[in-house]
N, C-alpha and C positions, 0 to 999 in steps of 0.2 A: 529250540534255541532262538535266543531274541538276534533279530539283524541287523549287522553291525551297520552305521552310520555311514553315509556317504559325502563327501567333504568337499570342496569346491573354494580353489583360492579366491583372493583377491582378485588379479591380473584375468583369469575366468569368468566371472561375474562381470567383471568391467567392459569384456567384450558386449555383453546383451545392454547394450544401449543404441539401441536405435527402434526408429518406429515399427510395431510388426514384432520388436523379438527385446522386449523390456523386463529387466527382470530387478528386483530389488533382494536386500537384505536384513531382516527385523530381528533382535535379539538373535542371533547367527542362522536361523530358518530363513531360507532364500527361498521367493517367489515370485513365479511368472505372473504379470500383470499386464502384459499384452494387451489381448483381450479387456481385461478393466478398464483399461487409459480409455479407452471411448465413453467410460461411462460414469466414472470417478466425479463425485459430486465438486469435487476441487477443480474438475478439468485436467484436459489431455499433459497441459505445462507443463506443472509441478513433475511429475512423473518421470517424464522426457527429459528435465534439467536432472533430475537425482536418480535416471537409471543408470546399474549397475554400480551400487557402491551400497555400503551398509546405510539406511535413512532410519533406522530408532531412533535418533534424537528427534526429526522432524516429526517422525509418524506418532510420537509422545505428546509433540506440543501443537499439533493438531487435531488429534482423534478422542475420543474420551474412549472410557474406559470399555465400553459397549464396543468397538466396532471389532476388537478383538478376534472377538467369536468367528467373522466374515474371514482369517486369513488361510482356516485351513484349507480351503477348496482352492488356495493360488498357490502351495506347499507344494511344491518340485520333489522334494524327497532328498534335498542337497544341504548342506551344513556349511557355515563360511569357516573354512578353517583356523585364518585368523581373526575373529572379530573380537577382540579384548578391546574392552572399551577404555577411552581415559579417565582422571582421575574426574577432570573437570565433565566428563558425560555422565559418569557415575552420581555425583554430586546435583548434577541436571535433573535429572532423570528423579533422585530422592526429595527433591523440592516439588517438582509436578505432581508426585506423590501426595508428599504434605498438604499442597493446597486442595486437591481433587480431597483427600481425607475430611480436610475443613468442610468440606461442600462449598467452596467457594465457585467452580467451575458452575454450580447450579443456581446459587443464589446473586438474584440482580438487581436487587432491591428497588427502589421507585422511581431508579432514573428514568428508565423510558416512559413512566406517566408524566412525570415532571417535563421532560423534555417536550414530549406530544402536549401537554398542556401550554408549554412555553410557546409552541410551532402556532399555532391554534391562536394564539392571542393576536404571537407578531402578524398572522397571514388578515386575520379580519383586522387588524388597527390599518394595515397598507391598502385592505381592500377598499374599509369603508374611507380612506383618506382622500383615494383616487372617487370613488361616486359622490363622497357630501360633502367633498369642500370644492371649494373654485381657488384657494391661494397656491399660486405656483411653489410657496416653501412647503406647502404641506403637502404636494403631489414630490417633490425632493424625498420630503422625509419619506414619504410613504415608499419610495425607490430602494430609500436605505433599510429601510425594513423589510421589506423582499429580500432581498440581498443576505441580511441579517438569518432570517426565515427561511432562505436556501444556504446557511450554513448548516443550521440546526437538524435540516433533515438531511444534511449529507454523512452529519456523524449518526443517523438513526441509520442510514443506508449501512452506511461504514461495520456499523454494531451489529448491525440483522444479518449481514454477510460474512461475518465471522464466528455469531453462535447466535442459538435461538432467543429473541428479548421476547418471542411472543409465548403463548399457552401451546399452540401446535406448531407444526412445523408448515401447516396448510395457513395459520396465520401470521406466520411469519413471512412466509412468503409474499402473503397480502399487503404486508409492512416494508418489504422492499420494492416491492410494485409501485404501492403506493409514494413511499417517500424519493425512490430514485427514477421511476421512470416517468409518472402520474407529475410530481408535483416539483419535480426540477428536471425532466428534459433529460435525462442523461441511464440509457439502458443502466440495469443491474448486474445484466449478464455480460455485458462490457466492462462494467469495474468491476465484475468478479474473476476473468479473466484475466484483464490487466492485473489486481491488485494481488492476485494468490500467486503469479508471477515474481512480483516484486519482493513479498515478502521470503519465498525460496530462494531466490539470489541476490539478494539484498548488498546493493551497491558496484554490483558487476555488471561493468560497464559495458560489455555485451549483450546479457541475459536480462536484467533489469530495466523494466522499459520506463520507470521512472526517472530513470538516468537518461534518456535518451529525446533528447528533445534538439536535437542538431532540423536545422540548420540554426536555430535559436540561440541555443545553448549549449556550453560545452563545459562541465567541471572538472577536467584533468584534459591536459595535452594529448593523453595518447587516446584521445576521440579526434585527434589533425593523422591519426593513421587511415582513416575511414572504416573504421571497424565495421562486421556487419551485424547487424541485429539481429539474435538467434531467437528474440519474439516475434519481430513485424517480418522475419525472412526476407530482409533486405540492407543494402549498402548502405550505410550512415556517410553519403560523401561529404568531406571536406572540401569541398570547391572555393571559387572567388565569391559567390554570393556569401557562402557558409564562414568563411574567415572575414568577412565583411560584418555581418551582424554579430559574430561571436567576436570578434574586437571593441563593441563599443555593449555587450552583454551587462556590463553592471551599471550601467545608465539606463537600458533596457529593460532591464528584469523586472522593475513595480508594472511601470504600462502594461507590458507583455501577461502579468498576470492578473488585471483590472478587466483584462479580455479574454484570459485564460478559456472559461465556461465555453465560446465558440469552438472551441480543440474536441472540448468532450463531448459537444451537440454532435462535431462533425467522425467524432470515433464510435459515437453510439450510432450512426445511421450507415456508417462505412459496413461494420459488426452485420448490423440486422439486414443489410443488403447485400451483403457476399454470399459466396459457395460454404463457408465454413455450415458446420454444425452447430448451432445454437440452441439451447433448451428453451423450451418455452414460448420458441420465437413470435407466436400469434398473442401472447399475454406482452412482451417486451413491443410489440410492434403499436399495439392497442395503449398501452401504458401514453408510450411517447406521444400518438396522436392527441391523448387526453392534453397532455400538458402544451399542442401548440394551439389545442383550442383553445382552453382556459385564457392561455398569457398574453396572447394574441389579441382577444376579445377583452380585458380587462387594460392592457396599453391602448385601444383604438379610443375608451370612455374617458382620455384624458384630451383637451379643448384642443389641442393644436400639436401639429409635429413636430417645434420645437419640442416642446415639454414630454412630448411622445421617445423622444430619442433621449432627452435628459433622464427619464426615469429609467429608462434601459441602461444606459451609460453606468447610472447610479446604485443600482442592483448588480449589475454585473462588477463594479469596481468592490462596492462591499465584498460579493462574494470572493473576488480576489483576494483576502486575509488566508481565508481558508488557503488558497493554492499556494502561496505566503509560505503558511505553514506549513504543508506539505513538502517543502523543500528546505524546510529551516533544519531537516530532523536527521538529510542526510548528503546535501549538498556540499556540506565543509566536512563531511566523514570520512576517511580511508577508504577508497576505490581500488580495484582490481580487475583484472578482466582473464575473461576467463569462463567455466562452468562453475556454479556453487561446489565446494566440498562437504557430504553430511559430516565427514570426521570432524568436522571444524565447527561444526553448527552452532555450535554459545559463542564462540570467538568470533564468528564471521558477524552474529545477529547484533554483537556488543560495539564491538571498533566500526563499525560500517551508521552508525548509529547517535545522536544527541537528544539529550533530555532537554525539557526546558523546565527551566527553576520556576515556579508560579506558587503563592498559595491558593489554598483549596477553595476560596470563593469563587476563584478563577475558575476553577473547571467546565463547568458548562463552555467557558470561551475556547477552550484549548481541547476539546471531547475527547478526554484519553491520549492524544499525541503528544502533550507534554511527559509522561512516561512512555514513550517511545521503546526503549530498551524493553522494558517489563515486558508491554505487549507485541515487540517482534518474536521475545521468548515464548509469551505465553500468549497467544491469539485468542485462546477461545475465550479466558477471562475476563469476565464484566468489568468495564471501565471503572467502577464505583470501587474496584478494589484493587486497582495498581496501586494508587498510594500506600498500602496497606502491607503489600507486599513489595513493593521497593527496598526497605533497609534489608531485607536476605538477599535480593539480588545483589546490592550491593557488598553486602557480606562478603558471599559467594564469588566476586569478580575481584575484590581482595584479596582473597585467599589462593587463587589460581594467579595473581597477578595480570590479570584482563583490563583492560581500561572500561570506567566508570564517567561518561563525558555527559559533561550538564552545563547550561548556560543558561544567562535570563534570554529572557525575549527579544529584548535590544543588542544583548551579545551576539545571540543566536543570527541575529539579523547582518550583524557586523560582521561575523565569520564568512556568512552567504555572501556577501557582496565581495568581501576579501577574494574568497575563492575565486569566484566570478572573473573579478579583476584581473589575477595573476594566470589564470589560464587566458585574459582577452591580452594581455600585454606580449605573450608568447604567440598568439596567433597572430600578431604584427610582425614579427620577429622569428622565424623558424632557426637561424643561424646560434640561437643562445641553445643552452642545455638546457634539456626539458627537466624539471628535479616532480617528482610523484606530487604535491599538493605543497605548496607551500605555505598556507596559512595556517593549516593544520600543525603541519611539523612547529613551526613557529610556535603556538600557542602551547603544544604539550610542552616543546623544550623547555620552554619558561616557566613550567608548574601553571 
């Protein structure tokens, strides 16, 4: 006689969240991952934010079709007994399908020669600008090409750490090394950590550490509670310095990210020099030395420390677009605080979220981030085909009634400071009523 099933509520499951005793729920087969989270190529986070609740949607739009195989050895021997999924997970679920069917998840087509080809030009036009000219506008330019050059390889970083662009996996590797630690300063293994973070709790104001940039910044009032950060495991206080800078924050916000790049030098050496676990850490340690050689000894070949600071200034303010953009995509978006919900996982990755309207010459400028939405859904998907699969997304958000949020790059910019502003006028002010986002609400009221 075959033996009967063993079932396990919800409210059950929910308990196994914490570290030492994690437990998830896939298609209703519940399993302990304890154990795994040390070892989970995503990192310990993700894990930790979505133990104990059903994660299929996430483990759908992260995992391809292979990694399947790995769950019966974490299979408890338990059944969720309710896990009916909704209509909108259903519907989720059957597009991942469709595209993995396409072979789209495999096919990447020749952006990353294009791109490495592009990297390649701008790094030797800056290099040779700084050795064979003597005009001070050409060692500028050559500043803004670096800059430019260290965008380029942030989206090659960006792309390599969320699916393979190389042949192996051992080259790939090579290609995050290379582009994130080697030749812009900034660990791999720190914005992989940070950024698989982000994209699990996407816009929580707690969990999401892209959200969290206090004493700087602050996108919703209820960051004047002092929440605490359940990534950096610490207090985000509101004090009088932090209501001081976060009052005059949309005046601040361009400067503040023309110097951004200093935040991520000092989070990638924070990383490689803690107690934590790090993989890799003698490849990520070696990486970073390469790039203070290099940069270091190519600013010393410019005539004078004027011009020496001017090309820093001017490298580092380009590369500021980029930090720009990384805040244009969720800055004015619906916030919450709290832990991620998987039951919610299309809805949370949609409203928490902005497109930016750009045509397609654009791309290279915008590396995937102007469909934002697409690839918080679908991560592992080559950049070269969000456009491609955009109008079923958008279908799909239609049809469940989810919001679909898109702006140009100038709007996009306008809503960011908006925001900014209405949470700095409140931090002058604690006696008004704090209302969730006001620029947001504002702009959908209006269609």
């Amino acid at each position: 006689m075959a033996e009967s099933k063993r079932y396990l509520s919800r409210e059950d499951l929910q308990r196994h969240n914490k570290p030492g005793d994690l437990w998830i729920s896939i298609q209703s087969k519940v399993y302990d991952v304890s154990e795994w989270s040390k070892h989970h190529p995503g990192g310990e986070t993700p894990l930790l934010s979505l133990a104990g609740q059903d994660v299929t949607d996430a483990f759908v739009a992260y995992h391809p079709g292979s990694a399947w195989q790995y769950l019966d050895k974490f299979f408890t021997g338990y059944y969720l007994s309710d896990s009916a999924a909704s209509e909108v997970s259903k519907d989720y679920r059957k597009l991942v399908a469709e595209i993995s069917k396409m072979g789209l998840f495999e096919k990447k087509g020749h952006c990353v020669l294009y791109t490495f080809s592009f990297m390649i030009i701008l790094f030797a036009l800056s290099v040779y600008g700084v050795l064979c000219s003597d005009s001070f506008w050409v060692h500028l330019l050559s500043g803004g090409l670096m800059g430019l050059f260290w965008i380029q390889s942030g989206w090659m970083g960006h792309d390599s750490g969320h699916y393979q662009i190389m042949s192996t996996p051992r080259f790939n590797r090579f290609a995050q090394v290379l582009t994130g630690n080697c030749l812009a300063g900034i660990s791999i293994e720190w914005w992989k950590w940070n950024h698989n973070a982000h994209h699990i709790a996407c816009n929580s104001l707690d969990f999401d550490p892209d959200l969290q940039h206090m004493p700087f910044f602050a996108v919703s009032s209820k960051l004047f509670n002092s929440l605490k950060s359940c990534f950096y495991d610490r207090k985000m206080n509101f004090d009088s310095a932090s209501r001081f800078l976060v009052s005059y924050q949309h005046w601040t916000f361009y400067p503040v990210m023309c110097l951004a790049r200093l935040n991520l030098f000092a989070q990638s050496f924070l990383l490689l020099s803690s107690k934590r676990k790090v993989a890799n850490r003698g490849q990520e340690i070696l990486g970073i030395l390469v790039f203070w050689i290099w940069f270091p000894l190519l600013v010393s070949c410019l005539p004078n420390c004027g011009e020496r600071v001017m090309f820093v200034l001017v490298s580092f303010s380009v590369t500021g677009i980029q930090h720009v953009q990384f805040c244009l995509n969720h800055f004015s978006a619906i916030v919450y605080v709290g832990p991620p919900c998987s039951n919610d996982w299309f809805g949370k990755q949609t409203v928490g979220t902005l497109n930016i309207d750009s045509s397609s010459w654009m791309d290279w400028f915008h590396g995937g981030l102007q469909f934002q939405i697409e690839h918080h859904l679908f991560p592992r998907l080559p950049r070269c085909h969000l456009r491609k699969i955009a109008p079923f997304v958008k279908e799909l958000c239609k049809k469940h009634k989810l919001p679909y949020n898109s702006a140009s790059f100038w709007k996009a910019n306008v809503l960011t400071i908006g925001t900014l502003r209405s949470a700095a006028l409140l931090a002058r002010d604690h006696s008004k009523p704090v209302p969730k986002n006001l620029v947001w609400e504002a702009v959908n009221t209006h269609g």
